[in-house]
N, C-alpha and C positions, 0 to 999 in steps of 0.2 A: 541683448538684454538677458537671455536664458545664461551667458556665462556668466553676467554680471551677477544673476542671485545665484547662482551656485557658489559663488566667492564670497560671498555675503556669508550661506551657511557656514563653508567651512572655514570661515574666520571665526564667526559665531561659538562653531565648536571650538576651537582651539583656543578662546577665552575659558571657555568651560573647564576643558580639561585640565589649563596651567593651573585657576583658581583652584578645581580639588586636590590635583596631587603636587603642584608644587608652593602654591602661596597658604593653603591654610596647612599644610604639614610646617613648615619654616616656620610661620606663626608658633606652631604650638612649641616648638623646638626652641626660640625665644622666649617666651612666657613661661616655661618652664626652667631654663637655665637661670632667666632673669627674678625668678621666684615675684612674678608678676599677680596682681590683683585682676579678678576678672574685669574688672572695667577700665582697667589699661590695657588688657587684652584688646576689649573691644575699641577701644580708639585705636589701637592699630591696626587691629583690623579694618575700622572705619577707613583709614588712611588708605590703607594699601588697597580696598576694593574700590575707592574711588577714579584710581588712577586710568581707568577705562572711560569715568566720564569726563576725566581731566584732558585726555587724548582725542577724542573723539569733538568737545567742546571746543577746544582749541583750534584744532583745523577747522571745524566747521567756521565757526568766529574770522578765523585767521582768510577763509575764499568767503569771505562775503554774507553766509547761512546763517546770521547772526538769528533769526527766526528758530532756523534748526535745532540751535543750541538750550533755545529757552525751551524748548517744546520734549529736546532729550531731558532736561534737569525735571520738569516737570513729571513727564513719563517715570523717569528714575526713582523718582523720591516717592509718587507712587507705589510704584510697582515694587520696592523698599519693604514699603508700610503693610502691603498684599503679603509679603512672601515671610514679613517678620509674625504678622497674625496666623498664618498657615503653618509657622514652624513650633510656635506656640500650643497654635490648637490640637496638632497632631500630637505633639510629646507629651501633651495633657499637664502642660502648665500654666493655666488660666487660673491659679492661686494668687501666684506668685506675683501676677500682676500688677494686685490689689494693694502691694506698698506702697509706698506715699509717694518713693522713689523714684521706682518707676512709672508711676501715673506723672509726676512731674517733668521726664522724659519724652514720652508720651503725647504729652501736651504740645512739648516744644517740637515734635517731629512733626505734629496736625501744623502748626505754624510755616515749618519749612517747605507744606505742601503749600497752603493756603497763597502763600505770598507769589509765586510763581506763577499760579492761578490769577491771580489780581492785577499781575504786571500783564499776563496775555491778553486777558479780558478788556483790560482797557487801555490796551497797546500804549504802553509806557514805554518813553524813548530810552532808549539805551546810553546813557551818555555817564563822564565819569561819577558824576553826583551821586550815583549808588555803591562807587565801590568804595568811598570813607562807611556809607550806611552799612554797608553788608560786613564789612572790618568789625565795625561797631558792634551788630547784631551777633558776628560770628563770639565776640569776644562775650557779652552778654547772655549768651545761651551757654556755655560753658562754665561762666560762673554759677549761672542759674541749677545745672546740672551736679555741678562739682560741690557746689552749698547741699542740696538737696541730699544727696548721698553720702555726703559727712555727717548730718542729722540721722536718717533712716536708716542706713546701710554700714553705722561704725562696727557693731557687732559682725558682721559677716566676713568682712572686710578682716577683723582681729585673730576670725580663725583662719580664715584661708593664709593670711600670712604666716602662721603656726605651722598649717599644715603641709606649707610648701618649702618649711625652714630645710628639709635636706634633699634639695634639688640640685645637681649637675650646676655647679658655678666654673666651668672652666670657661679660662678669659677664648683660647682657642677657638670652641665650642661656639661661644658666642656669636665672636667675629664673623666665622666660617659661615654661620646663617645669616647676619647682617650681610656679607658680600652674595651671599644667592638671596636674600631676598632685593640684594636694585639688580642682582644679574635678569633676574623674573621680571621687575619693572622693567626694566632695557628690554625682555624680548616682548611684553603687552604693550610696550610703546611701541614697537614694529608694527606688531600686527596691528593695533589699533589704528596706525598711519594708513597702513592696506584697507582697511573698514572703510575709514573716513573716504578714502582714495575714493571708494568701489561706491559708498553712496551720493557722493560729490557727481560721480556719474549718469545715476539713476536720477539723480534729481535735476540736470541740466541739462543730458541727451534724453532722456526719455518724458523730462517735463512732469515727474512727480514729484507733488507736492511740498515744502517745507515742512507742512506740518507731521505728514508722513511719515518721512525720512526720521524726524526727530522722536516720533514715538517710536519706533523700530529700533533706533540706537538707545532709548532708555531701557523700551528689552532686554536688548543685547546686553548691556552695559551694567545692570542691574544681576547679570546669572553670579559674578562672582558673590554677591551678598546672599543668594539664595542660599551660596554650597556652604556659607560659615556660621548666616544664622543656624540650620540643622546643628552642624557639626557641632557649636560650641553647646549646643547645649545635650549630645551624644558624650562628652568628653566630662563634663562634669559631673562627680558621686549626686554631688549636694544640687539639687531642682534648681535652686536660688540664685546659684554661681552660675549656672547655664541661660539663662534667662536674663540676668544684670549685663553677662559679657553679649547675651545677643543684644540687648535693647542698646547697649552703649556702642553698641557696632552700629544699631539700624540710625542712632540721632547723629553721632560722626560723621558717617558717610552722609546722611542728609544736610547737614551744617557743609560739611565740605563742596559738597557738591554746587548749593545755593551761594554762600555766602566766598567761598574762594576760588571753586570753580569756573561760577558765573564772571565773577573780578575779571579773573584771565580772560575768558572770551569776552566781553565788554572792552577788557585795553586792546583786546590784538584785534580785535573787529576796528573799534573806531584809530587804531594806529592803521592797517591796512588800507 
């Protein structure tokens, strides 16, 4: 068991480290070549930090842990909401919050917690009838988000395009970070296979808990979002930009993680 959680951490870490120096540098290397708006930053960043609870969700779902999995998403989109408030409080950007925008944001991330909570609480079966719903909702909070920030957020939105009109467009350039950023997902899919491996074990030779297991893996699986909410909002002049690209990162990854991550393990649980 003592090798087993030493595997644990140093997987742990080595999510860590890929998300700071290899996945949120590529980001900015993209967004900037791509003379990107901060809130399509952060939906790829959303994207791309989910891919740990994509990984982890999936095996679990896929040997049976279908418990496991609701209890990671849950933990995750948490511990999300925790570390998007701590990056905030710290850089002393509790102004910025007070847009319409991002309170409407906001709102919909308190939802992606809420519902995950409600499905455990009152052990809702897992069966396909949520994943038309969760399609649905996924599609719905996107509009909701995307309406929201064409109202409140056109101005900001108008300079940053200005000011990013002479960024590095080489088509090269580009590519060269799109093929290292799935090289990065291809190696967080290994190690994530090893996680899952290492807790699949803890959880069936040592008879710890489902519920356990699943909050440990929203920890884990949640560090890449700690290293980019900071980051993004380290990277930008303007308080505003830094803050739009964290919160569109923290509601992505939460949308992601509920409404298409959860899909996947629901089909590959009740296919298995």
């Amino acid at each position: 068991m003592f090798f087993e959680f030493i595997k644990f951490i140093v997987y742990s870490i080595l999510i860590v480290l890929i998300a700071k120096y290899a996945l949120v540098k590529i980001l900015r290397n993209i967004s900037s070549q791509l003379n990107l708006r901060p809130k399509t930053i952060g939906y790829i960043a959303g994207i791309a930090t989910s891919i740990p609870e994509l990984l982890t969700v999936s095996f679990s779902a896929f040997t049976g842990l279908i418990e496991t999995s609701t209890y990671n998403i849950i933990s995750s989109n948490i511990i999300n909401a925790l570390q998007y408030s701590a990056s905030v409080f710290l850089n002393k950007n509790q102004n910025v919050v007070k847009n319409t925008a991002i309170k409407v944001d906001l709102f919909l991330v308190l939802i992606t917690i809420l519902i995950p909570i409600f499905i455990a609480i009152f052990d809702i079966e897992h069966n396909f009838i949520l994943v038309p719903i969760f399609i649905f909702l996924f599609v719905l909070f996107y509009r909701l988000s995307h309406n929201a920030h064409k109202l409140y957020m056109k101005k900001n939105d108008t300079k940053v395009e200005k000011k990013e009109n002479s960024s590095d467009k080489s088509t090269f350039k580009v590519i060269l970070n799109f093929l290292l950023l799935v090289i990065t997902s291809i190696v967080l899919y290994f190690i994530g296979e090893q996680l899952s491996n290492v807790l699949e074990v803890l959880c069936n030779t040592f008879n710890i808990s489902q519920v356990v297991i699943g909050i440990l893996l929203g920890v884990i699986t949640s560090l890449p979002e700690l290293i980019t909410f900071f980051e993004s909002q380290k990277h930008h002049e303007d308080e505003k930009e830094g803050v739009v690209e964290a919160t569109s990162n923290l509601l992505t990854s939460n949308m992601i993680n509920l409404f298409i991550v959860e899909s996947i393990g629901i089909t590959l649980y009740l296919i298995s």
